[in-house]
DSSP file (Angstrom, degrees, kcal/mol; ACC not computed):
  #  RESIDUE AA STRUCTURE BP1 BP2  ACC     N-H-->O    O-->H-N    N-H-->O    O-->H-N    TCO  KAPPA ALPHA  PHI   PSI    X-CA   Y-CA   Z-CA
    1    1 A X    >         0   0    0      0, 0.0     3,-1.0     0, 0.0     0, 0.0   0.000 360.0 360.0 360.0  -8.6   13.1  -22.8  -97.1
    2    2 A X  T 3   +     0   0    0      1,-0.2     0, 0.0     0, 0.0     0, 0.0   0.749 360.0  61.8 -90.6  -4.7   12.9  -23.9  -93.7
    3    3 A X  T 3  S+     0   0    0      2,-0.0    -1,-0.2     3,-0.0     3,-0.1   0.421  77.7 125.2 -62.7 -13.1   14.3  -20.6  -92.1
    4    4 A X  S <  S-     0   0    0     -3,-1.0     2,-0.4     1,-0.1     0, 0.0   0.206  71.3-115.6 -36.8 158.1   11.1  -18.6  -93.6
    5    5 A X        -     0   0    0      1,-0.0     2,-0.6     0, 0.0    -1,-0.1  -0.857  27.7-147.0 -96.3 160.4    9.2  -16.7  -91.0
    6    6 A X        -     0   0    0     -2,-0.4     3,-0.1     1,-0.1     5,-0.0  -0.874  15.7-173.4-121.1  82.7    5.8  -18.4  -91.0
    7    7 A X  S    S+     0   0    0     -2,-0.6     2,-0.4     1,-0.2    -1,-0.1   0.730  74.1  32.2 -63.4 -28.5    3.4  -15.7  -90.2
    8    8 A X  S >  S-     0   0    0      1,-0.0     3,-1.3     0, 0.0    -1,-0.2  -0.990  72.5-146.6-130.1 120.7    0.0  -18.3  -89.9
    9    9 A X  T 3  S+     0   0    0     -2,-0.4    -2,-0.1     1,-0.3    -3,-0.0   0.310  92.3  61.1 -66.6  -1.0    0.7  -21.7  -88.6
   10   10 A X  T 3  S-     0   0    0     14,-0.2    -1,-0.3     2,-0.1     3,-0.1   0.707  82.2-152.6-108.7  -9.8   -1.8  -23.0  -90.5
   11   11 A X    <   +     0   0    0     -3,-1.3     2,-0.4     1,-0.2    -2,-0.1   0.589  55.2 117.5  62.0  15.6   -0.7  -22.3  -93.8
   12   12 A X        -     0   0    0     12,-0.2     2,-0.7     2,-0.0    -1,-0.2  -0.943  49.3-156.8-122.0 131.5   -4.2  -22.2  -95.1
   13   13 A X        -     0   0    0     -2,-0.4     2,-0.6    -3,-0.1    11,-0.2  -0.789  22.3-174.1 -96.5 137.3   -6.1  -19.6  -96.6
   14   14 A X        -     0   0    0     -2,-0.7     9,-1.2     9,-0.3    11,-0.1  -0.899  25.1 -95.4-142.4 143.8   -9.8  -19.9  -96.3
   15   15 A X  E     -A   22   0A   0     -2,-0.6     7,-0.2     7,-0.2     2,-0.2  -0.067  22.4-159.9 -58.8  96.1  -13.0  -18.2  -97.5
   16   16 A X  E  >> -A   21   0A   0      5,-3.7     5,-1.1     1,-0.2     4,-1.1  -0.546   1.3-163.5 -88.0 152.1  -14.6  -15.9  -95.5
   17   17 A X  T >45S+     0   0    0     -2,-0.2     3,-0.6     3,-0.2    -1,-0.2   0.940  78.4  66.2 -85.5 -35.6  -18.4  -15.4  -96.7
   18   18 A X  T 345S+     0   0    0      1,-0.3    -1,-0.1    -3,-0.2    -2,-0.0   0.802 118.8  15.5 -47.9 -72.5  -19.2  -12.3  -94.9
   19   19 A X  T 345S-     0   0    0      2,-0.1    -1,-0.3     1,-0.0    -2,-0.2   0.611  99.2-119.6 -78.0 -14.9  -17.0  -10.1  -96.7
   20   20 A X  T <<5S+     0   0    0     -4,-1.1     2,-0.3    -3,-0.6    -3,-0.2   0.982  75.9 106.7  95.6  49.2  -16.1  -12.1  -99.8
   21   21 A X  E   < -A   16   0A   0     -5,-1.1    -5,-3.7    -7,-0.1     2,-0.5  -0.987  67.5-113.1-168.5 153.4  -12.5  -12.2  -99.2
   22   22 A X  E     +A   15   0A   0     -2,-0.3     2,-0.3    -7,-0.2    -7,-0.2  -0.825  39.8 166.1-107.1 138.8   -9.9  -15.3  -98.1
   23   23 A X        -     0   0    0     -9,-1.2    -9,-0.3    -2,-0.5     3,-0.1  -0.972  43.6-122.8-163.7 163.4   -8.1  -15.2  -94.8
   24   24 A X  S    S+     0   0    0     -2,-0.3   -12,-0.2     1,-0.2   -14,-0.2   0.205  91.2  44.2 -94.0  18.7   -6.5  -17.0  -92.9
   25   25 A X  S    S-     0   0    0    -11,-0.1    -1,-0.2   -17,-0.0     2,-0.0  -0.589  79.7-118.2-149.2 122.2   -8.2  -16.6  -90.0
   26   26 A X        -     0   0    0      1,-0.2     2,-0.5    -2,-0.1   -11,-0.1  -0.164  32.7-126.4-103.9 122.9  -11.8  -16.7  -89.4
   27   27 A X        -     0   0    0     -2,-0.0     2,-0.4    -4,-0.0    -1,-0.2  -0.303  27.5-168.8 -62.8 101.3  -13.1  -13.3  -87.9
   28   28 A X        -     0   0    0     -2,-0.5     2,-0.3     0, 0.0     3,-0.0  -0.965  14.9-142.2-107.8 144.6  -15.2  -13.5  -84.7
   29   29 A X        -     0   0    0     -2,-0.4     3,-0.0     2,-0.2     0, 0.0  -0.689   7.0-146.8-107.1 131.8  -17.2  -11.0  -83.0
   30   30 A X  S    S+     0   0    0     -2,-0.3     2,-0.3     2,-0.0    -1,-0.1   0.914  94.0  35.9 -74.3 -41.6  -17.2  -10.8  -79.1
   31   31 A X  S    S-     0   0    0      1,-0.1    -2,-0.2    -3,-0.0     3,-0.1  -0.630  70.6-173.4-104.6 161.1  -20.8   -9.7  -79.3
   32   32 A X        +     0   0    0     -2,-0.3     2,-0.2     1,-0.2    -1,-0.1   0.836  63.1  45.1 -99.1 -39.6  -23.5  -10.9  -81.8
   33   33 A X  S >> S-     0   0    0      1,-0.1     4,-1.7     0, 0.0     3,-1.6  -0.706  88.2-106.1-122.7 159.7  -26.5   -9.4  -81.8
   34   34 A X  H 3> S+     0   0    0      1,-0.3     4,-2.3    -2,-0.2     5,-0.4   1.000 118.5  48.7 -58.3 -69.9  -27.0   -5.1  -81.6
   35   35 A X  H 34 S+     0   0    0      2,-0.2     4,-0.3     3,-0.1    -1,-0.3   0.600 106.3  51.7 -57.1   9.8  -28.2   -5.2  -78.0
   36   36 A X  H X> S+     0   0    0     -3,-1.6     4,-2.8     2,-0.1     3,-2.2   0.728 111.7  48.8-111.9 -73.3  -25.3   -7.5  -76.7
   37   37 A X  H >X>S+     0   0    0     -4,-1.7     4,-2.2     1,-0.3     3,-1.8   0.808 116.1  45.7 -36.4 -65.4  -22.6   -4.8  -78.5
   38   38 A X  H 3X5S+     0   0    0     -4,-2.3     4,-3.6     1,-0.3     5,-0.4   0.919 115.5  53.4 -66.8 -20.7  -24.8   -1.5  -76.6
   39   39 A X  H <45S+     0   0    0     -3,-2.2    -1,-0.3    -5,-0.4    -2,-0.3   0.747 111.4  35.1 -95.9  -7.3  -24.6   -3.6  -73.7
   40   40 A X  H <X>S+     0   0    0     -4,-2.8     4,-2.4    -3,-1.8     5,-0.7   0.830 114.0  56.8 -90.1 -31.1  -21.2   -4.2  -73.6
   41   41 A X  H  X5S+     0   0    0     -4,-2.2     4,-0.5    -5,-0.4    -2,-0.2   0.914 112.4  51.8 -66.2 -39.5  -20.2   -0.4  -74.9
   42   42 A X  H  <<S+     0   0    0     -4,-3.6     4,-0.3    -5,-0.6    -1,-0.3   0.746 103.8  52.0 -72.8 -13.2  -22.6    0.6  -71.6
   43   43 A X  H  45S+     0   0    0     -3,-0.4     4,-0.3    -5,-0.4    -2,-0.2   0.696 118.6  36.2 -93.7 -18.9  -20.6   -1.6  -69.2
   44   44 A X  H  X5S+     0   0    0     -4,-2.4     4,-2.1     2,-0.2    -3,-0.2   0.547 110.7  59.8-106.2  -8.9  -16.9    0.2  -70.5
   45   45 A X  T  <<S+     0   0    0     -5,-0.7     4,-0.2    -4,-0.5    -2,-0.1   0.793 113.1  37.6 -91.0  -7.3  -18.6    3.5  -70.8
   46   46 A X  T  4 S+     0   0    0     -4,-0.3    -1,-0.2     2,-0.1    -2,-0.2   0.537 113.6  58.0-105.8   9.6  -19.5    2.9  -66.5
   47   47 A X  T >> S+     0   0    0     -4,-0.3     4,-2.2     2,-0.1     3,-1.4   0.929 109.9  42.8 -68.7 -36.0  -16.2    1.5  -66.3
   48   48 A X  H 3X S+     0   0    0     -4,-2.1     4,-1.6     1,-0.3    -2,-0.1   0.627 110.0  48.4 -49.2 -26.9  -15.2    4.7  -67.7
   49   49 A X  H 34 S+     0   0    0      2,-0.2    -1,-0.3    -4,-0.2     5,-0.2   0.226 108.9  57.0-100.8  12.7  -17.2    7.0  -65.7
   50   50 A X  H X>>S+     0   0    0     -3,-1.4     4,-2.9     3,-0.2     3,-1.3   0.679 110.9  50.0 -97.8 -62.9  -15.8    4.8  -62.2
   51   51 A X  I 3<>S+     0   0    0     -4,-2.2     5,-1.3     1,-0.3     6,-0.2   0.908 114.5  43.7 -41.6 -59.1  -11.8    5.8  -63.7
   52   52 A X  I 3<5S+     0   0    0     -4,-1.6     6,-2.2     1,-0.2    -1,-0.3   0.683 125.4  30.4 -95.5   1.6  -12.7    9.4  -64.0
   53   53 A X  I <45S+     0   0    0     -3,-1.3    -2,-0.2     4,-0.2    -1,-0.2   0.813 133.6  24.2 -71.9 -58.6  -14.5    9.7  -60.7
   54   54 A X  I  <5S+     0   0    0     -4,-2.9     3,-0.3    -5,-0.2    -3,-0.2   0.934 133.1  35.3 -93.9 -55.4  -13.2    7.5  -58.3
   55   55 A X  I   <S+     0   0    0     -5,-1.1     2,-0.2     1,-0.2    -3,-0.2   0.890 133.2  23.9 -51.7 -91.1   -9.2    7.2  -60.2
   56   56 A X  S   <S-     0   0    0     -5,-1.3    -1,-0.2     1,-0.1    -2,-0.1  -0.125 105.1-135.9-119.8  20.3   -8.4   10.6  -61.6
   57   57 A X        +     0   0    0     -3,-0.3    -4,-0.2    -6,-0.2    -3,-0.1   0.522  43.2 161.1  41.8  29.9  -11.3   12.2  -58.7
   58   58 A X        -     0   0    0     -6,-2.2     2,-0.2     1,-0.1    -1,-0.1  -0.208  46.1 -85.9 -78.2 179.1  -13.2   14.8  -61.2
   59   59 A X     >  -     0   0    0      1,-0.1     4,-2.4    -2,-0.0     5,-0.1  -0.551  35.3-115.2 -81.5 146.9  -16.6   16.3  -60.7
   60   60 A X  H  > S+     0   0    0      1,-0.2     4,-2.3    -2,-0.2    -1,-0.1   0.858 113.6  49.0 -50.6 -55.2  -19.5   14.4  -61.8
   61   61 A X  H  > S+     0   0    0      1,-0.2     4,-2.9     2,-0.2    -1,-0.2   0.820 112.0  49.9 -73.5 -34.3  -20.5   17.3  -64.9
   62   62 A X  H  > S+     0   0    0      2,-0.1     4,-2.3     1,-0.1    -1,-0.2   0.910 107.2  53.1 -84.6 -11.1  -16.9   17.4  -66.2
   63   63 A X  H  X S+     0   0    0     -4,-2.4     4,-4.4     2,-0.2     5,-0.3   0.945 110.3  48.9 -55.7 -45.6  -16.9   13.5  -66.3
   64   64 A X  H  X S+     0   0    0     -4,-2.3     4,-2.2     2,-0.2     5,-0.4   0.998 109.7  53.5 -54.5 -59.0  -20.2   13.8  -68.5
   65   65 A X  H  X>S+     0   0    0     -4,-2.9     4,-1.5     1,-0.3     5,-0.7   0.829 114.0  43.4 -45.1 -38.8  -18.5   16.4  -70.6
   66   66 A X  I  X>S+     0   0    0     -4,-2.3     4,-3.2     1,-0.2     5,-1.0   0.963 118.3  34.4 -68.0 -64.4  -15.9   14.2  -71.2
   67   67 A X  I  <>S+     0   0    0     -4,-4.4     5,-1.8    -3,-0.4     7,-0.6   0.598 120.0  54.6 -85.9  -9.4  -17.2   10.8  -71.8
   68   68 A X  I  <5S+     0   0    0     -4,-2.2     6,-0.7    -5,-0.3    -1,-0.3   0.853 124.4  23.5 -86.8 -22.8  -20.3   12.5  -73.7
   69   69 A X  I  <5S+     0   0    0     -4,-1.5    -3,-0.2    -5,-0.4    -2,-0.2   0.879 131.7  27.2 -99.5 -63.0  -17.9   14.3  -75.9
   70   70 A X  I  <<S+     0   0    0     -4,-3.2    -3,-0.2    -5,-0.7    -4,-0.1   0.428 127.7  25.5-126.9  32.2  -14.8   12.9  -76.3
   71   71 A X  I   <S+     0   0    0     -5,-1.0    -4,-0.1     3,-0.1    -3,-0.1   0.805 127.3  19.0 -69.2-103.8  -15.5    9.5  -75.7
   72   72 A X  S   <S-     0   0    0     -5,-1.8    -4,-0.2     2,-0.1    -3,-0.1   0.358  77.9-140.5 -80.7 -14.2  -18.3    8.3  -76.2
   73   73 A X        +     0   0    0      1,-0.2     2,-0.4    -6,-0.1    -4,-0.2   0.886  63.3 104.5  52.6  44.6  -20.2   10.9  -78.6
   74   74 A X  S    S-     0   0    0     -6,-0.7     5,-0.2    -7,-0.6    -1,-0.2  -0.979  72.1 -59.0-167.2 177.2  -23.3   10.6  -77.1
   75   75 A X     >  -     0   0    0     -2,-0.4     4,-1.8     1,-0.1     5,-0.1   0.115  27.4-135.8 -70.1 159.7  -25.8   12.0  -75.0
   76   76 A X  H  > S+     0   0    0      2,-0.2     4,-1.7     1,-0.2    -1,-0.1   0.814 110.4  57.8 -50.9 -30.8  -25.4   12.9  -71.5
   77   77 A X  H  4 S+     0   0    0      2,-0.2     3,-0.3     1,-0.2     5,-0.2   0.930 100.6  52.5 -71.3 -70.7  -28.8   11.1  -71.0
   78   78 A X  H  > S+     0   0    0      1,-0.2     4,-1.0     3,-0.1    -1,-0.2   0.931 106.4  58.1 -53.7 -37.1  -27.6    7.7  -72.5
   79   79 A X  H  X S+     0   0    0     -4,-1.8     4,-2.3     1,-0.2     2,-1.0   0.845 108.4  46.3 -30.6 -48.1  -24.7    8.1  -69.7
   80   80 A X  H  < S+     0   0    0     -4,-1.7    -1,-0.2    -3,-0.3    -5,-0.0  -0.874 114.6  46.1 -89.0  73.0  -27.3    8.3  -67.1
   81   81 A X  H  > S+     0   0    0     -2,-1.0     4,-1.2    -3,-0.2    -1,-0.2  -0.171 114.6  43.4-171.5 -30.4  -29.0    5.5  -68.5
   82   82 A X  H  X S+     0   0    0     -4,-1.0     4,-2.5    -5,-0.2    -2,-0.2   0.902 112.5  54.0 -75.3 -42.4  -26.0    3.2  -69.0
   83   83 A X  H  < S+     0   0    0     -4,-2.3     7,-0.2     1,-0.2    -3,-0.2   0.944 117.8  39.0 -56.3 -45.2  -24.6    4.3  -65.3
   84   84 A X  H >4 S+     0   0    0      1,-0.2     3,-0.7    -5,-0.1    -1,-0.2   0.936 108.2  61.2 -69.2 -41.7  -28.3    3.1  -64.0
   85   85 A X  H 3< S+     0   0    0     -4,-1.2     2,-1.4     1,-0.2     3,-0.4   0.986 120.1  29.2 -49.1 -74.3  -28.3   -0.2  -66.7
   86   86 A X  T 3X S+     0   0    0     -4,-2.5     4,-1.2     1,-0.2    -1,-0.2  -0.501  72.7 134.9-106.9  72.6  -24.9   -1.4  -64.5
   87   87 A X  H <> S+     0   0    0     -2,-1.4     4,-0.9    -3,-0.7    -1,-0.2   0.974  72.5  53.1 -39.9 -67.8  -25.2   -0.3  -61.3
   88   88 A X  H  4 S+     0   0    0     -3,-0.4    -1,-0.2     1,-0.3    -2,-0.1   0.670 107.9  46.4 -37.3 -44.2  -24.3   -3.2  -60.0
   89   89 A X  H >> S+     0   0    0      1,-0.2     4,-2.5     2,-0.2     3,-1.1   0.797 110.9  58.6 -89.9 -34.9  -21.3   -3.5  -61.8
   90   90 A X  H 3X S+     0   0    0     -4,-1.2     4,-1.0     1,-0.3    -1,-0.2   0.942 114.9  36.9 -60.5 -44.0  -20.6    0.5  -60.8
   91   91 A X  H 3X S+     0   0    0     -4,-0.9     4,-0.6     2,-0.2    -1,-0.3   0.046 104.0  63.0 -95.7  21.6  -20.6   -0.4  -57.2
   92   92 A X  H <> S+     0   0    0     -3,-1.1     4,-1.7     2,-0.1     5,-0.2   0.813 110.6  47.9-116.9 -83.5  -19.0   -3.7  -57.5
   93   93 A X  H  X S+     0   0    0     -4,-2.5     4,-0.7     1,-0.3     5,-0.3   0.581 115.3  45.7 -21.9 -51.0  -16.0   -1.2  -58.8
   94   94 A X  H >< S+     0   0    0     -4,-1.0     3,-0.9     2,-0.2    -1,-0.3   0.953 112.3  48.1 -55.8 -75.0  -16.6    1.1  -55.9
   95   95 A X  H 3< S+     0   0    0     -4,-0.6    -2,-0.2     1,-0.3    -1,-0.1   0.548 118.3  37.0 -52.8 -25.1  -16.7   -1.4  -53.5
   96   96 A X  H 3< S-     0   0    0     -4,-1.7    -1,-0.3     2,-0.0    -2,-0.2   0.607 101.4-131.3 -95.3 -21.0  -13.6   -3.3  -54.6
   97   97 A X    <<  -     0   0    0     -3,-0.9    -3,-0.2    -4,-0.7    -4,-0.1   0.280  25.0-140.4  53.2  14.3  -11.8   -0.2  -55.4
   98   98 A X        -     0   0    0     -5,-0.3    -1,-0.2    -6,-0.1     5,-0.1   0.184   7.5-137.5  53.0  38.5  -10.6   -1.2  -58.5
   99   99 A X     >  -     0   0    0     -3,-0.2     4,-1.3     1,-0.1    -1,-0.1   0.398  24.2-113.2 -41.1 159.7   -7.2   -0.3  -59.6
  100  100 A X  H  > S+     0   0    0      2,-0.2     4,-1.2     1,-0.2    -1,-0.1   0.686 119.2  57.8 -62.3 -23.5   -6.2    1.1  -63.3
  101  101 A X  H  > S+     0   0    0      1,-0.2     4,-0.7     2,-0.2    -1,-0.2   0.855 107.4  43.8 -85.5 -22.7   -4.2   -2.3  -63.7
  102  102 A X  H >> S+     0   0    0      1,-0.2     4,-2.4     2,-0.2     3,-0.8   0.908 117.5  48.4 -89.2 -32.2   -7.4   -4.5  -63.0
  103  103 A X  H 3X S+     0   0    0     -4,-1.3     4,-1.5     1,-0.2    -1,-0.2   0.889 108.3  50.1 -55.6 -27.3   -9.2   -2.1  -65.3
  104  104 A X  H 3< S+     0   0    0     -4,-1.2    -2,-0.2     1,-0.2    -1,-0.2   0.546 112.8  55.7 -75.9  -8.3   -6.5   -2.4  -67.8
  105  105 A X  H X< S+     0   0    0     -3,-0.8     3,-0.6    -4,-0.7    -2,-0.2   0.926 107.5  38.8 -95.0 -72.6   -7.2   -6.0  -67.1
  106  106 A X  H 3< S+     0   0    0     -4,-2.4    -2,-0.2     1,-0.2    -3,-0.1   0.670 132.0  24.4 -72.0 -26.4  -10.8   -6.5  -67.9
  107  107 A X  T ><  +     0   0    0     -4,-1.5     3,-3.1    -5,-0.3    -1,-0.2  -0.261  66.1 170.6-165.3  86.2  -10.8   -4.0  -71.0
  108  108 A X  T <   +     0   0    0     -3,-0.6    -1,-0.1     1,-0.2     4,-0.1   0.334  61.7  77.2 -58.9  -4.3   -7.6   -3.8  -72.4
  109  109 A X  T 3  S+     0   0    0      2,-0.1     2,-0.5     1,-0.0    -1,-0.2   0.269  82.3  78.6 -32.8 -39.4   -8.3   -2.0  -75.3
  110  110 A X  S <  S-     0   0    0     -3,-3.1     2,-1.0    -7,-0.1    -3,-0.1  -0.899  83.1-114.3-121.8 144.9   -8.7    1.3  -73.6
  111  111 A X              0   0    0     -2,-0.5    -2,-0.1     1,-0.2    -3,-0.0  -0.424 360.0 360.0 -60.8 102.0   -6.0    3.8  -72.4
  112  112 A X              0   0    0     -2,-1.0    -1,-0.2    -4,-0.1    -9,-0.1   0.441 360.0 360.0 -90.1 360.0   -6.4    3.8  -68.7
């Protein structure tokens, strides 16, 4: 038995309440609360709009179409409102120039 693969090193299953269900590892969420989740989803949606300006060099109106459409699903208006939310963070990006690998770095999760 001691050749088994041992898929969790802990060999314990244990109860999660949230969902009702046992597993064997306990679920955590990177954000907690509803505003910490829009406020991270606005900080990759200006990382997003830095990649397809500044990387891949499109015009400002087909970037909205893009991230409003088949992105993000959501208004051009909330774009403009996220891009303003992290400025900072937009021209921090700018300013550093920001390769796809350091994007790929910080939110690995998305196809850069």
């Amino acid at each position: 038995m001691g050749s088994q693969l041992e898929l969790f090193p802990c060999g314990k299953l244990g109860f999660n309440e949230r969902c009702g269900k046992l597993s064997s590892t306990p679920l955590r969420r990177s954000a907690a609360s509803r505003g910490e989740r829009i406020r991270l989803r606005n900080r990759v949606m200006t990382a997003r709009l830095y990649y397809w300006r500044e990387i891949m060099r499109r015009r400002l109106d087909d970037v909205m179409i893009i991230l409003a459409e088949n992105e993000f699903f959501v208004d051009e208006r909330t774009i403009n409102n996220a891009w303003l939310e992290h400025a900072d963070f937009f021209e921090w990006l700018c300013s550093t120039h920001a390769t796809v690998r350091q994007l790929r770095r910080m939110f690995p999760s998305w196809k850069w």
